[in-house]
N, C-alpha and C positions, 0 to 999 in steps of 0.2 A: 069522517073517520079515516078516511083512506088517504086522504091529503096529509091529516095528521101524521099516520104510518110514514105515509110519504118523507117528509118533513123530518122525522126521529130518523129513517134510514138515508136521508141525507147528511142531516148533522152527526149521526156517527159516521159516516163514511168522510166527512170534515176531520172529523176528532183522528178517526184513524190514520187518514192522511196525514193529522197533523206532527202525533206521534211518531208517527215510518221518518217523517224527515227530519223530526228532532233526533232519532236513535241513528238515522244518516249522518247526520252532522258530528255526533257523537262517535260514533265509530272512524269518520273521517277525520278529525281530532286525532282519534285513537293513534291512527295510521299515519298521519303526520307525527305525531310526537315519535312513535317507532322507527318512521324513516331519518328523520332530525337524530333519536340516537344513533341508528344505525350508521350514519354517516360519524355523526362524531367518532366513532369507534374508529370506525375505517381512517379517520384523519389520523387520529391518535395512533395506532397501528403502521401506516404509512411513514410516521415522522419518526416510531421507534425502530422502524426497517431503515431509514436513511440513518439514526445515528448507530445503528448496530456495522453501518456501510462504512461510513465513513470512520467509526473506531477500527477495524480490519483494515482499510487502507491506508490508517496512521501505522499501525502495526505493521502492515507490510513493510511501508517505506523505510521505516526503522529496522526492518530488520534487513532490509535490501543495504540500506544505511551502512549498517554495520559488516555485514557483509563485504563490502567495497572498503571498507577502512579493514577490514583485517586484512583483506587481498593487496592492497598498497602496502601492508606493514611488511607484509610475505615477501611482495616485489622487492620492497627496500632494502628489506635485511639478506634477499638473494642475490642483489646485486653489490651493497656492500662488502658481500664476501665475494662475490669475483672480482670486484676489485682490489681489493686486499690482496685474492691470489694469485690476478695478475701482477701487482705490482710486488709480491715476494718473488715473483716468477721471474722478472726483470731486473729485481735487484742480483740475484740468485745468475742471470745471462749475465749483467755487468763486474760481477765477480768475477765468470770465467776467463771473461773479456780482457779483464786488467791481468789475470793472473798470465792467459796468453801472451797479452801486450809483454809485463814483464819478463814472457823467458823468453821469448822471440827479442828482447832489450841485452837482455845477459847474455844472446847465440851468438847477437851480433860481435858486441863487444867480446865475446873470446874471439871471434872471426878477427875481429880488428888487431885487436895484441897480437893473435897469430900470424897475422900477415906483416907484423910489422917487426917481429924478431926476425 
């Protein structure tokens, strides 16, 4: 009878072991599928941070972009106009110029008639 005993409290202690490492494997399943999403998430996550990145430094560049084109347009039409008002400036000197030339033309010629009566 004792062997018998023997015997039932081995083969449950079979059975229970056998269970503990079936509910093992089950739960290690478990946690592998967990970690397998968890990673997915994390990739999925990762890839929405890079295109949230690289749309912000489309955005930058364009507006950096534009920035630099309206600063060229500012430079151009500042300098357009000092040229302009240099060369009204200089048409404005060559006026004087002539107008000079001409009376210092007419001083001479009364000079000349006068010294020649």
């Amino acid at each position: 009878m004792k062997t018998i005993f023997q015997s039932l409290f081995v083969a449950s202690a079979l059975v229970f072991a056998a269970s503990c490492t079936e509910q093992g494997k089950e739960n290690a399943d478990a946690a592998a599928a967990q970690t397998e999403a968890a990673a997915e998430n994390a990739g999925d996550a990762a890839a929405a941070e890079a295109r949230n990145a690289a749309a912000a430094t489309d955005d930058a560049l364009e507006g950096a972009g534009q920035k630099m084109e309206a600063a060229g347009n500012e430079a151009a039409a500042k300098t357009e106009a000092a040229a302009d008002k240099a060369a009204a400036e200089t048409k404005q000197a060559a006026a004087k110029t002539e107008a000079a030339a001409e009376e210092a033309t007419g001083d001479a010629k009364a000079e000349i008639n006068a010294a020649r009566q």
